[in-house]
DRENDRENKOL-352127 format. One record per residue (C-alpha): residue in three letters; residue number from 1; x, y, z. Coordinates in pm, whole numbers, plus 32768, in hexadecimal, padded with zeros to 4 digits. Layout:
REM DRENDRENKOL-352127
+-----+-----+------+-------+------+
|   r |   k | east | north |   up |
+-----+-----+------+-------+------+
| ALA | NUM |    X |     Y |    Z |
...
+-----+-----+------+-------+------+
REM end
This chain:
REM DRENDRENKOL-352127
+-----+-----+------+-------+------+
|   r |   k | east | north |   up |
+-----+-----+------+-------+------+
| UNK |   1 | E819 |  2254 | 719C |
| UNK |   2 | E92C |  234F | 720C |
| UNK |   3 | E854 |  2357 | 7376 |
| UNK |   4 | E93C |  2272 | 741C |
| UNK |   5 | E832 |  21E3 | 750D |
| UNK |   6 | E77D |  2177 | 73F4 |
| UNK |   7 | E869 |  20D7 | 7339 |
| UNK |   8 | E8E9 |  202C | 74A4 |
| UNK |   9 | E766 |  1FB6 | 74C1 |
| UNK |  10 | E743 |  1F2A | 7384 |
| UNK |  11 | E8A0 |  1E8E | 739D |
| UNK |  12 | E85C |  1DD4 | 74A3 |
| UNK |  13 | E6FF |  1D65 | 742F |
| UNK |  14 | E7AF |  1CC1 | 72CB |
| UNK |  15 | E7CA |  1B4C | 72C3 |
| UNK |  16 | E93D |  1AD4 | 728B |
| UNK |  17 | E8BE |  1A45 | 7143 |
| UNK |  18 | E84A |  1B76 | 70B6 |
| UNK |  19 | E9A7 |  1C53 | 7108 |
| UNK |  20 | EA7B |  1B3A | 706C |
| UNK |  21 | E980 |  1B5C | 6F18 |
| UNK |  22 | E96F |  1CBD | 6F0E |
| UNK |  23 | EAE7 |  1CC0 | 6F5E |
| UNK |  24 | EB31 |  1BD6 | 6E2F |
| UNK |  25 | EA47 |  1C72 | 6D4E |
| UNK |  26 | EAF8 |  1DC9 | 6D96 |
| UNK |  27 | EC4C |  1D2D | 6D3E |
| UNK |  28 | EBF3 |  1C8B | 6C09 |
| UNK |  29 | EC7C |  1D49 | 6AD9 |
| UNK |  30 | EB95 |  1E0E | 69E5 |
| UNK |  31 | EB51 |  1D57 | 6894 |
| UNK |  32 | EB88 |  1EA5 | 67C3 |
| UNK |  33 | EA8D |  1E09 | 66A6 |
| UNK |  34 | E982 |  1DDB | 677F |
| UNK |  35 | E9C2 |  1F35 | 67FF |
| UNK |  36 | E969 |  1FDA | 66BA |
| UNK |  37 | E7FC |  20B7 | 66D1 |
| UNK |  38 | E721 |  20A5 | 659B |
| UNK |  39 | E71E |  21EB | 64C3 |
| UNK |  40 | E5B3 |  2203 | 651A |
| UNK |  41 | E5EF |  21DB | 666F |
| UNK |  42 | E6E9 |  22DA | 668A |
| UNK |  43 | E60E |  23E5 | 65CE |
| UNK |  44 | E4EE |  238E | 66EE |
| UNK |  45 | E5F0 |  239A | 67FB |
| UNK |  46 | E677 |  24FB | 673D |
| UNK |  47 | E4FF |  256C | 677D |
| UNK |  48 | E4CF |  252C | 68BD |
| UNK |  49 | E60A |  2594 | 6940 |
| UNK |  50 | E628 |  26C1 | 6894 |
| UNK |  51 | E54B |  27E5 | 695F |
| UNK |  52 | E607 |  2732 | 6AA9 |
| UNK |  53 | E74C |  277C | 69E4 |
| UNK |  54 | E6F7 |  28E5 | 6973 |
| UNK |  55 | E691 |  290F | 6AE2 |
| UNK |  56 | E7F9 |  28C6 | 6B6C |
| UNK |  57 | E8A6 |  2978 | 6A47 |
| UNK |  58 | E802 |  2A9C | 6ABD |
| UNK |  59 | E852 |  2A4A | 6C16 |
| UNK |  60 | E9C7 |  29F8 | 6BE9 |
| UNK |  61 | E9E6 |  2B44 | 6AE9 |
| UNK |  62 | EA80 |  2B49 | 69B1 |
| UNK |  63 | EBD4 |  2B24 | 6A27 |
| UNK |  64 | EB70 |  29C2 | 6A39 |
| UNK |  65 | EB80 |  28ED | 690C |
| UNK |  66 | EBAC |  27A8 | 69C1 |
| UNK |  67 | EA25 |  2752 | 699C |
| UNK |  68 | E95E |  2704 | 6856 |
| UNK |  69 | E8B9 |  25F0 | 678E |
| UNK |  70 | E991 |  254D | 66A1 |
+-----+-----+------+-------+------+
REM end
């Protein structure tokens, strides 16, 4: 999406309708309650997430704290 071409193409492709949705669903404010993740959910999410996060620890170095699974 950062190609600017692309996003120029596709742009200019979009129906009027559809930028006007996607601009009011982008708007509308985040119901915090529906937000919340099961505790089952977040312990699958935890396991798939964590050899990418290990990978980019290692990556980053320890002086790096900013990344983890809460």
């Amino acid at each position: 999406m950062r190609d600017r071409r692309f996003s120029d193409a596709v742009a200019q492709r979009t129906p009027v309708s559809l930028k006007r949705w996607v601009n009011k669903l982008m708007r509308r404010p985040i119901d915090v309650q529906r937000a919340v993740i099961s505790p089952d959910f977040k312990r699958y999410l935890s396991l798939q997430l964590e050899p990418d996060v290990r990978q980019l620890r290692n990556y980053l170095g320890d002086d790096f704290d900013g990344w983890g699974i809460g």
